[in-house]
Backbone as CSV, one residue per row, in Angstrom:
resi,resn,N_x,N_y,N_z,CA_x,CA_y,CA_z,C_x,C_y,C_z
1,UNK,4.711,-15.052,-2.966,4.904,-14.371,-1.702,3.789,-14.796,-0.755
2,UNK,3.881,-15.435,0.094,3.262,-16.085,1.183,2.690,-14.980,2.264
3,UNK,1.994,-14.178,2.849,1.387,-13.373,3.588,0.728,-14.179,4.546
4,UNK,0.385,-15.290,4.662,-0.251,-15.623,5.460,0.737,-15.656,7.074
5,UNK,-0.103,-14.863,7.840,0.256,-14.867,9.446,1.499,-13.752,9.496
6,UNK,1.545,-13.108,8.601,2.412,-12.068,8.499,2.112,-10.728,8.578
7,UNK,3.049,-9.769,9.505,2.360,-8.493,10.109,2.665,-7.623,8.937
8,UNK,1.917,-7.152,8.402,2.028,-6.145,7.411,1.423,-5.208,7.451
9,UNK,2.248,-3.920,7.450,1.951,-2.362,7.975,1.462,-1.916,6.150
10,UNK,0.343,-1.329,6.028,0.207,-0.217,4.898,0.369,0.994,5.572
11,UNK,0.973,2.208,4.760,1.532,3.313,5.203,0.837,4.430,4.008
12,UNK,-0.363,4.831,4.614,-1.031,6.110,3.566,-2.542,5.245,3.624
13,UNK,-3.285,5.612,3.820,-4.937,5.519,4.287,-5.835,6.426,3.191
14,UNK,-5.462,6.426,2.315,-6.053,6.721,1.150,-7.048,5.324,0.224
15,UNK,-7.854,5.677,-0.672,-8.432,4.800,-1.334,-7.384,3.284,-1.722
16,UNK,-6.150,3.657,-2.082,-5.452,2.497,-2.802,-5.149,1.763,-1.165
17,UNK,-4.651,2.053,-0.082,-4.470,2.001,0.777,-5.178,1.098,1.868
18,UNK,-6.486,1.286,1.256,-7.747,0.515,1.848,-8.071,-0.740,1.209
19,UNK,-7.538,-0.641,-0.417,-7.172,-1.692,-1.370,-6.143,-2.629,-0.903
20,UNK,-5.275,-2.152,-0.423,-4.444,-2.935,-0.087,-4.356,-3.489,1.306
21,UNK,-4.907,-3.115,1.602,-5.164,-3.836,2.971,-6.214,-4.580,3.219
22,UNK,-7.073,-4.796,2.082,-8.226,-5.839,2.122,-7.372,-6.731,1.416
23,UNK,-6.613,-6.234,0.608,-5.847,-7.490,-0.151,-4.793,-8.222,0.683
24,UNK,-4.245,-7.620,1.304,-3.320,-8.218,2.024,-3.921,-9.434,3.381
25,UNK,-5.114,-8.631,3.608,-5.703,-9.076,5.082,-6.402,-10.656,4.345
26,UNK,-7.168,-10.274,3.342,-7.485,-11.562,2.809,-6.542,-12.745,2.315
27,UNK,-5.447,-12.331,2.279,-4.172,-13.446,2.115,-3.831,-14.053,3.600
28,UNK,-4.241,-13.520,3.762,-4.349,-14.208,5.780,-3.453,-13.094,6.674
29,UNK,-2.840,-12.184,6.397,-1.995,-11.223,6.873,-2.414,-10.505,8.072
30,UNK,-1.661,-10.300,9.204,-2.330,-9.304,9.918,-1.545,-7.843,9.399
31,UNK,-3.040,-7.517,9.577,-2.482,-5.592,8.983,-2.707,-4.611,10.435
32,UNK,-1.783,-3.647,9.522,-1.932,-2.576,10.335,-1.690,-1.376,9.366
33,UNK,-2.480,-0.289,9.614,-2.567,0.878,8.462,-2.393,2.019,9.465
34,UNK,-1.633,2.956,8.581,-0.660,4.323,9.331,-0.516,5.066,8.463
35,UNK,-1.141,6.484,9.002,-1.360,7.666,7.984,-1.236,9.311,8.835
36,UNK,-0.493,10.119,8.745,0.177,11.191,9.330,-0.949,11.666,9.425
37,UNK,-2.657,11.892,8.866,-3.750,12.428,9.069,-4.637,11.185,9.731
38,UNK,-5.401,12.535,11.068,-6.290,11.555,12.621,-7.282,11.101,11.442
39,UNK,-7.637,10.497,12.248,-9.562,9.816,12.247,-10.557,10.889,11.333
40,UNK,-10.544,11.772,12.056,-11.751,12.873,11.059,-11.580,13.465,10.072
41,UNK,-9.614,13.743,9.452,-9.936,13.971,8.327,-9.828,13.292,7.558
42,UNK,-9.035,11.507,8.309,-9.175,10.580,6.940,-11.125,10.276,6.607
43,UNK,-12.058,10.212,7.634,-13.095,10.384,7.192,-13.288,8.758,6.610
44,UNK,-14.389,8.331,5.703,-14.712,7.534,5.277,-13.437,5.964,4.835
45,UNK,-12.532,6.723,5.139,-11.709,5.691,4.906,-11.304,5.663,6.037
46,UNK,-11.065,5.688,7.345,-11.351,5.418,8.547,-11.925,4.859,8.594
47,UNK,-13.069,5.107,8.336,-14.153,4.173,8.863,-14.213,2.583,8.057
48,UNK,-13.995,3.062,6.640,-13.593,1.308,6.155,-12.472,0.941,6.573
49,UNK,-11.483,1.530,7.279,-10.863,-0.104,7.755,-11.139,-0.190,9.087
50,UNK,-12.011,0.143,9.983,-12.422,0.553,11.266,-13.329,-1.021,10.589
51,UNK,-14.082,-0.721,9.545,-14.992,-2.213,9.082,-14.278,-3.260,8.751
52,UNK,-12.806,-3.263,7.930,-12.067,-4.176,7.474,-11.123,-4.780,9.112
53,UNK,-11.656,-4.029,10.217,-10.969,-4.848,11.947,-9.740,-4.490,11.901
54,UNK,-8.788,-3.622,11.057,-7.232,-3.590,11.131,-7.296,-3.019,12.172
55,UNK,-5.671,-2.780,12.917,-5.294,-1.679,13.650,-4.886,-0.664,12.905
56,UNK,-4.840,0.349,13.999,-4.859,1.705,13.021,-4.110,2.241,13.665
57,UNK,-3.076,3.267,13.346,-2.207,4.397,13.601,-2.434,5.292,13.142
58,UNK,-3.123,6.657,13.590,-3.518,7.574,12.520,-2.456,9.273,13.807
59,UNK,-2.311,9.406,12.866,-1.898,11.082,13.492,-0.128,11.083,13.442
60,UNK,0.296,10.000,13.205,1.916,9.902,13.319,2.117,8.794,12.947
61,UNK,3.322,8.326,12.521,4.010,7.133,12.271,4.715,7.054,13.588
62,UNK,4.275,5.370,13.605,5.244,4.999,14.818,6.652,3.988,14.483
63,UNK,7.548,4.437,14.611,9.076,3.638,14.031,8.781,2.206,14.551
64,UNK,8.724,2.137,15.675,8.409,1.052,16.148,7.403,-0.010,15.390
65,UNK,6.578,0.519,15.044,5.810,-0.286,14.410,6.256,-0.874,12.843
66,UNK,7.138,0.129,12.394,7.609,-0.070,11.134,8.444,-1.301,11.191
67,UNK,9.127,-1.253,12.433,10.435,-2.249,12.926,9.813,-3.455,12.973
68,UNK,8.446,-3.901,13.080,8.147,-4.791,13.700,7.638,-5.296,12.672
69,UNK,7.632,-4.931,11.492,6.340,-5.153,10.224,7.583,-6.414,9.576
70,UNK,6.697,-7.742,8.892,7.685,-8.090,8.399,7.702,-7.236,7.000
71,UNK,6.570,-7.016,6.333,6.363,-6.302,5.569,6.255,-5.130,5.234
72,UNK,6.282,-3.919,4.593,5.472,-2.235,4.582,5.138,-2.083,3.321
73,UNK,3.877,-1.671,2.994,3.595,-1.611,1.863,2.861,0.267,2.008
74,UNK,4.206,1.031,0.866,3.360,2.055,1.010,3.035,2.696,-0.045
75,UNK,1.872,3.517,-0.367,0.890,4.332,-0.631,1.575,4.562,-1.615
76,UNK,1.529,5.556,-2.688,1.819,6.028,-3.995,2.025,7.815,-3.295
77,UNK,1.119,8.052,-2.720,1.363,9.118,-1.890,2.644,9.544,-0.635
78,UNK,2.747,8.874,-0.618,4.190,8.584,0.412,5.554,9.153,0.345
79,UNK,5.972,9.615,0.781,7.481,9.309,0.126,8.233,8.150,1.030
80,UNK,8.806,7.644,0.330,10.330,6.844,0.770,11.161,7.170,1.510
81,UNK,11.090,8.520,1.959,12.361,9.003,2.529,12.348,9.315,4.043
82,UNK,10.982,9.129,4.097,10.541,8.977,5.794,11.691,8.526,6.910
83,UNK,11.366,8.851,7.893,12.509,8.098,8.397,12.091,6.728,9.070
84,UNK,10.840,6.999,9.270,10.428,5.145,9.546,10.590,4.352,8.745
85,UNK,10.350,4.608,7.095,10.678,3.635,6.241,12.416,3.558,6.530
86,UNK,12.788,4.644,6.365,14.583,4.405,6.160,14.768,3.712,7.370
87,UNK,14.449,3.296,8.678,14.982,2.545,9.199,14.783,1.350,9.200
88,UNK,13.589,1.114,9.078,13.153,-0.010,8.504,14.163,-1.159,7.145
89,UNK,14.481,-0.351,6.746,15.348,-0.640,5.231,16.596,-0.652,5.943
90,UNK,16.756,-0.172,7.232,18.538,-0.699,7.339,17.979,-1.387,8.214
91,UNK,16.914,-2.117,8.792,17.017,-3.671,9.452,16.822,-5.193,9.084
92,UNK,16.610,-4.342,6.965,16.136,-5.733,6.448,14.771,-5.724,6.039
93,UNK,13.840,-4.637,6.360,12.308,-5.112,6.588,11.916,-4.773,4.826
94,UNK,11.407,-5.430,3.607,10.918,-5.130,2.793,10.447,-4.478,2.307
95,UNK,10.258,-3.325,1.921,9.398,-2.205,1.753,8.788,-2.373,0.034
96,UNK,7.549,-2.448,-0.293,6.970,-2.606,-1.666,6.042,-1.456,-1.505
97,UNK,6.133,-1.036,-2.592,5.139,-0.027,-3.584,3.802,-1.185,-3.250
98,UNK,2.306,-0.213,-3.625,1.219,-1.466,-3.901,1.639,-1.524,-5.095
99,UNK,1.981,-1.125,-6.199,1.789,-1.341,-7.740,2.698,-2.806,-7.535
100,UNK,3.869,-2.462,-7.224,4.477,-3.837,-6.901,3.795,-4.972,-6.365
101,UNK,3.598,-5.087,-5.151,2.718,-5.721,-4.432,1.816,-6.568,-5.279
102,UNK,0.769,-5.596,-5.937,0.121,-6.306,-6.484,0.284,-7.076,-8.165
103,UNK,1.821,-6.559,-8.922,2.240,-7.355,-9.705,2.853,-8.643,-9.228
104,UNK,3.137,-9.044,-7.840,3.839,-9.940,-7.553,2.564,-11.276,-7.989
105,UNK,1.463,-10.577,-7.885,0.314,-11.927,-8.071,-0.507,-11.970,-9.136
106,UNK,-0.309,-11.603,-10.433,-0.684,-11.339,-11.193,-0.091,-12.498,-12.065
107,UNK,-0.960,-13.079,-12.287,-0.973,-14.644,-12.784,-1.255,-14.898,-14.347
108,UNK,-1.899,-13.640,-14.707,-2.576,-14.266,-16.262,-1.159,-13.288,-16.832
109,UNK,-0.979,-13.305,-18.193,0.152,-12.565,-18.971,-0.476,-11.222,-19.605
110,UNK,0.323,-10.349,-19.514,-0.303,-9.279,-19.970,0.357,-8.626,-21.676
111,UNK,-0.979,-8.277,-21.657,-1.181,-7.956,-23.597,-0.784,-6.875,-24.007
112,UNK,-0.155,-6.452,-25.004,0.103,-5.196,-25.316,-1.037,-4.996,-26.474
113,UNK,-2.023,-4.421,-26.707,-2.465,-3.995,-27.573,-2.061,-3.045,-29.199
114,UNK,-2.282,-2.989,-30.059,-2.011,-1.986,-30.989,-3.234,-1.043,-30.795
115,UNK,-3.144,-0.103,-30.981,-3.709,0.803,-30.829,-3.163,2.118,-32.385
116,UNK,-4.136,2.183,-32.954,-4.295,3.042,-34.015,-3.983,4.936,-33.458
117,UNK,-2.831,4.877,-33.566,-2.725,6.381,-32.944,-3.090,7.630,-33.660
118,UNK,-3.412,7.562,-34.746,-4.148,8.442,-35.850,-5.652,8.793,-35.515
119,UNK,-6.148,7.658,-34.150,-7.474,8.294,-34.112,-7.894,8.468,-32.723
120,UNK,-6.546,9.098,-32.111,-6.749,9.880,-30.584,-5.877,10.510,-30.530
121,UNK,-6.350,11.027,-29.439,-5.712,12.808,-28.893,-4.327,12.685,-29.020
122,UNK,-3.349,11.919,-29.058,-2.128,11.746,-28.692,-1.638,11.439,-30.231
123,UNK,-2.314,11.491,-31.090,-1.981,10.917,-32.633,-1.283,12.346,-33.094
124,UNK,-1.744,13.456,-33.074,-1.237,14.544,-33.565,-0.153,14.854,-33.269
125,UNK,0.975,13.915,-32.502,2.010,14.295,-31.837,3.196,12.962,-31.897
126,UNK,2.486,11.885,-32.319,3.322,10.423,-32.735,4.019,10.691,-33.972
């Protein structure tokens, strides 16, 4: 998935949120981050992406902006059922989870471990 020069909205200004928008921005992406809570009570995470240069939408979602995203990547906090995302989704525009997002680049293979369930909390119940 190619990001470079591509407008990509994160939607939820929370810790993962700020994750993902350094991740995205460093793929060459222009971001933009949008969160139904202003400036003072997102607080410190305001202020890091106020440091990370994004634009910011804070106090409302703007549809418009959703429309315009080629991308939206939202929050774990979120719901889906917004109506900016839902319109968004009937014009075509992509909408990814970060968990997604960030499996799309996940390059090495992942391990399943064994794990001895007889000697943790969860053993008394396997």
């Amino acid at each position: 998935m190619d990001l470079n020069h591509k407008n990509i909205l994160i939607v939820g200004l929370g810790i993962s949120g700020i994750a993902a928008a350094r991740f995205v921005q460093k793929k060459g992406a222009s971001v933009t981050v949008t969160d139904m809570a202003d400036e003072k009570k997102l607080g410190s995470y305001a202020s890091m992406a106020h440091k990370l240069g994004v634009n910011m939408e804070l106090g409302k979602h703007n549809t418009e902006t959703f429309e315009r995203s080629d991308l939206i990547v939202v929050s774990p906090g979120v719901p889906h059922t917004i109506l900016p995302i839902k319109r968004a989704l009937s014009k075509g525009i992509p909408v990814l989870g970060e968990l997604e997002l960030a499996a799309r680049y996940i390059r090495e293979p992942v391990r399943h471990q064994r794990q001895d369930h007889n000697n943790d909390a969860f053993g008394q119940y396997a």
